[in-house]
N, C-alpha and C positions, 0 to 999 in steps of 0.2 A: 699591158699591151699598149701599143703606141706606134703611131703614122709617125717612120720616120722621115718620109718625102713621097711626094707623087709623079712619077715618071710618065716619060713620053709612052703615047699609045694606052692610055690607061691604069698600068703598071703600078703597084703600089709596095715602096721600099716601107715593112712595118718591124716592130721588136715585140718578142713576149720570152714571158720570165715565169719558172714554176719551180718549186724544194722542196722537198722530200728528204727525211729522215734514210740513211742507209742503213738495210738490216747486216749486210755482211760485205766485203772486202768489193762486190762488184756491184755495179748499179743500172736500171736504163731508169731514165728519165723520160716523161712526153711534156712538151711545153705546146700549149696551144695559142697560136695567135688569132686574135680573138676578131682584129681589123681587118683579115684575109676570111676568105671565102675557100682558098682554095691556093697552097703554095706548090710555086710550079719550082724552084729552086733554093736551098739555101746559101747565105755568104759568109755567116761569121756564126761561131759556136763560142761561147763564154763558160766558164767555171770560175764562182768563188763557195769557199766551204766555210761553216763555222765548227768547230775551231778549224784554225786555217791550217791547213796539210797540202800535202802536194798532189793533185789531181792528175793520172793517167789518162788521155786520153782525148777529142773522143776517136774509139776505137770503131765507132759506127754509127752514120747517123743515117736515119731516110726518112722522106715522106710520108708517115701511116697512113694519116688518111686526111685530103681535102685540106683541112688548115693547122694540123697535129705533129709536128715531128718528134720521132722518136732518135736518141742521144743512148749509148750506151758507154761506161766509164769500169776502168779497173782500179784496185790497190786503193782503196777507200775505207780507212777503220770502221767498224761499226758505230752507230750511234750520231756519227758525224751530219751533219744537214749541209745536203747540198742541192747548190743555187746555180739553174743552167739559165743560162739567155742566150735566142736564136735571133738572128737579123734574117729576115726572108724575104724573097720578092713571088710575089702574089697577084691575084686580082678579088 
């Protein structure tokens, strides 16, 4: 997790990163930023996997809850570990 700039009116542009082992073909991820309090939007969603494969997706992402977004992905071998990063604006 990481303040990637502080905006006008309080607003804080931050990044967080969370992997997870995939048990079968589909996945959701929740990556929590840890420097927000509370994401009122996101901007950019990231995937990289090990071993590297091609990532479907995302096919869904929202707000869970307060500083947590949930990322949902397809067409994911088993076993694969994969790595989401969200850029979000918060306070």
């Amino acid at each position: 997790m990481v303040i990637v700039s502080r905006l006008a009116g309080g607003k804080i542009l931050a990044r967080g990163t969370a992997s997870k082992v995939v048990a079968s073909g589909a996945a959701d991820i929740t990556v929590t930023i840890g420097d927000l309090r509370v994401v009122e939007y996101v901007i950019n969603v990231q995937f990289s996997t090990n071993p590297k494969t091609t990532v479907y997706g995302p096919h869904d992402k929202w707000i869970e809850e307060n500083n947590v977004v949930g990322i949902s992905i397809t067409d994911v071998a088993a076993g694969t570990t994969l790595t989401g990063t969200v850029d979000a604006v918060g306070y």
